[in-house]
C-alpha positions in Angstrom: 0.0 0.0 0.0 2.8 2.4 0.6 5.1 1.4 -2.5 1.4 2.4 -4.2 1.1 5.9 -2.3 4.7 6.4 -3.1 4.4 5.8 -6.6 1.0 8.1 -6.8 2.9 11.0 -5.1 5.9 10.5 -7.4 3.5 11.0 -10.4 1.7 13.5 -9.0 5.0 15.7 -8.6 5.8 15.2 -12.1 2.6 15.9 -13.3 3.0 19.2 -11.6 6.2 19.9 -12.9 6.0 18.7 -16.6 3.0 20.4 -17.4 3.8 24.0 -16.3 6.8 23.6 -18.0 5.7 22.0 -21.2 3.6 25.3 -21.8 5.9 27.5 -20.6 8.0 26.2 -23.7 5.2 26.5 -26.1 4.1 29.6 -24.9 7.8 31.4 -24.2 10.6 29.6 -25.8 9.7 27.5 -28.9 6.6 27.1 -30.9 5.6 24.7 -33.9 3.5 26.2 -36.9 1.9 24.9 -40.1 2.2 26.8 -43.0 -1.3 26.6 -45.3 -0.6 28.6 -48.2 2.3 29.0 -50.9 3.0 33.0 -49.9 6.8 32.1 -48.9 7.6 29.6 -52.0 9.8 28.0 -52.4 11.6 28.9 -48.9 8.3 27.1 -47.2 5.6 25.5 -49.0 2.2 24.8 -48.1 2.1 21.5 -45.8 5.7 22.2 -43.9 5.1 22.3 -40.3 8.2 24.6 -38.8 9.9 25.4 -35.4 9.8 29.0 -34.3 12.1 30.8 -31.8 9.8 33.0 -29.6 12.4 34.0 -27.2 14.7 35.6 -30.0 12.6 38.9 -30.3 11.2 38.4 -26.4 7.9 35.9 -25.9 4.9 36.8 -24.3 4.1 35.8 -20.5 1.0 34.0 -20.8 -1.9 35.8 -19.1 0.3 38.9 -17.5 0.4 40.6 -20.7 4.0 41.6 -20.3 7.1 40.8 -22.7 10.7 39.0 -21.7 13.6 41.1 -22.8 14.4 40.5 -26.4 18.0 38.5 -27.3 17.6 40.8 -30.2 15.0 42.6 -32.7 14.0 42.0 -36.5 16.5 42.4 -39.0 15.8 42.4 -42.5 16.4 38.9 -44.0 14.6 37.5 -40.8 11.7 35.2 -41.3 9.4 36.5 -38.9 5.7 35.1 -37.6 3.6 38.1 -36.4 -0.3 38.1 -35.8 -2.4 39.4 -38.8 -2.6 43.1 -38.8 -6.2 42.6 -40.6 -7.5 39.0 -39.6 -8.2 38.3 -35.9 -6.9 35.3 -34.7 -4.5 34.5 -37.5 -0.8 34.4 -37.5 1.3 35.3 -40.9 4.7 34.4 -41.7 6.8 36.6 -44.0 10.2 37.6 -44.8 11.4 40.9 -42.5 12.8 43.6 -45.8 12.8 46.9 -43.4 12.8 47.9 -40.1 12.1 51.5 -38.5 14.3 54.6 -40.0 15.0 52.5 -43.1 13.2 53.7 -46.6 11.7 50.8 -48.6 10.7 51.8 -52.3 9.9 48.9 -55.2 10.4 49.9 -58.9 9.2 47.3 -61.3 9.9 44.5 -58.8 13.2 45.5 -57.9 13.0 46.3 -54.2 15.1 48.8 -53.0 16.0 49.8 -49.2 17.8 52.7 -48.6 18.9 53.0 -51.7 20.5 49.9 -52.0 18.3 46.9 -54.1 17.7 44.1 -52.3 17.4 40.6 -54.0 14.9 37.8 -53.6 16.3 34.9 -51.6 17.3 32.1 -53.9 14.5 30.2 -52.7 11.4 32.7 -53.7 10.0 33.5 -56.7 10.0 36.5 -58.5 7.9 36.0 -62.0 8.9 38.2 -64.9 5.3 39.5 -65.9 3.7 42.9 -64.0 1.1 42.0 -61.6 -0.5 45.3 -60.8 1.0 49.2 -59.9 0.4 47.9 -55.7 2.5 44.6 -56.6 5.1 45.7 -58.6 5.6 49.4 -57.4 5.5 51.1 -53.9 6.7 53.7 -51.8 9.2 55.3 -51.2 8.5 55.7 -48.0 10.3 55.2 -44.4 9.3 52.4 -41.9 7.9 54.7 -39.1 9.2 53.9 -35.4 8.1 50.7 -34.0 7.6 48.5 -37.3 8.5 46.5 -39.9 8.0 46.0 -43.9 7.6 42.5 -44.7 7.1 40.7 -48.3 6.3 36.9 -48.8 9.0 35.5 -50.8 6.4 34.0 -53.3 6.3 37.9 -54.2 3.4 37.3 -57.1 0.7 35.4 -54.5 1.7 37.1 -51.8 -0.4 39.5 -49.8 2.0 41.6 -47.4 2.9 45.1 -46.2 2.3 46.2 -50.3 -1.2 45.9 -49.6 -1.8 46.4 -45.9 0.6 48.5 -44.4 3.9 47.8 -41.4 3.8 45.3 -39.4 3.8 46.2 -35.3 6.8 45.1 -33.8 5.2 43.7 -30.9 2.6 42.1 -32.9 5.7 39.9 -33.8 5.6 36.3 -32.5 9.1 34.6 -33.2 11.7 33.6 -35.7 11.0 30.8 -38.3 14.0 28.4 -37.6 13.5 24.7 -38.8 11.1 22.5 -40.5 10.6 19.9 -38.8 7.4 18.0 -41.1 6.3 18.2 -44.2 3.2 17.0 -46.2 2.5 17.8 -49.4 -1.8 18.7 -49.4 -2.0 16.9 -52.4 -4.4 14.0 -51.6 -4.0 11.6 -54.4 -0.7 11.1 -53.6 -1.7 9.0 -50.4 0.3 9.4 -46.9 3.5 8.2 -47.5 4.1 9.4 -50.9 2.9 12.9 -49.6 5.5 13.3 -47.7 9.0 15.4 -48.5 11.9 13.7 -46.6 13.9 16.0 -48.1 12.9 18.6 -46.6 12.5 17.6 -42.8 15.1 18.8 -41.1 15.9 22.2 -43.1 16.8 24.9 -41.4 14.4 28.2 -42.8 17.3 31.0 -44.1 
């Protein structure tokens, strides 16, 4: 009877300990995400489930409302998750291009931050025809204090700070780090031919 009590208390006290700190992990220090749509192709596709760092910029402390101390803040080239500045409820991921003081202006696609162009990453996409005058030209204008300019990498299906404006810096959730699953949503292809080995395990630059 006492080996049993024992062994109830044991459990109990690691119950108690695991479970606070299992969500003070998910709420404070790491966080997984799924990606739904194909807005940061081909540096994430739709179906890759990632790991993001939500200590980097300084996490939230669940219910107090208050922020940890950042390791650091946004820089552009940063792939940053931040809560929808237009849907409720929804988190977006994107790629950080500007951050406050610096002037952002697009000409014909080419995207241009103070001054200096700015290339896609090797892993978006870029298509050569003209979209629209909000798509393919903007600005200039400077990132006011306090925010960011972020563009999906998929820049042609890709609705971002072109259409609705700076992103709140603490509005930002974390830092994109790895993938660590990924599905393709095609159906036909069945379960195991759905997924992409090859890319489980890469780390999101």
């Amino acid at each position: 009877m006492r080996t049993t009590t024992r062994m109830l208390l044991d459990l109990l006290r690691t119950v108690l300990i695991a479970v606070p700190l299992a969500i003070f992990i998910r709420t404070s220090v790491v966080e997984a995400y799924r990606i739904p749509s194909g807005s940061m192709e081909d540096t994430i596709l739709a179906g890759d489930r990632l790991l993001a760092s939500k200590l980097v910029y300084g996490s939230e402390v669940p219910l107090l409302g208050l922020r940890m101390p950042a390791v650091r803040d946004p820089v552009p080239g940063d792939v940053v998750i931040f809560r929808s500045p237009i849907e409720e409820g929804t988190n977006l991921i994107k790629r950080c291009i500007a951050v406050e003081g610096q002037t952002v202006a697009i000409r014909d696609k080419q995207v241009v931050v103070d001054g200096v162009p700015v290339e896609p990453p090797e892993t978006g996409k870029v298509g050569p025809l003209r979209i629209g005058p909000e798509m393919d030209d903007y600005g200039p204008t400077v990132v006011p204090p306090g925010h960011l300019f972020v563009l999906g990498d998929n820049r042609d299906n890709s609705t971002d700070s072109r259409v609705w404006g700076f992103v709140r810096r603490d509005e930002v959730l974390g830092q994109a780090l790895w993938i660590y699953w990924s599905h393709d949503p095609d159906d036909e292809k069945g379960f195991w031919g759905r997924i992409r080995w090859d890319r489980i395990g890469d780390r999101i630059r």
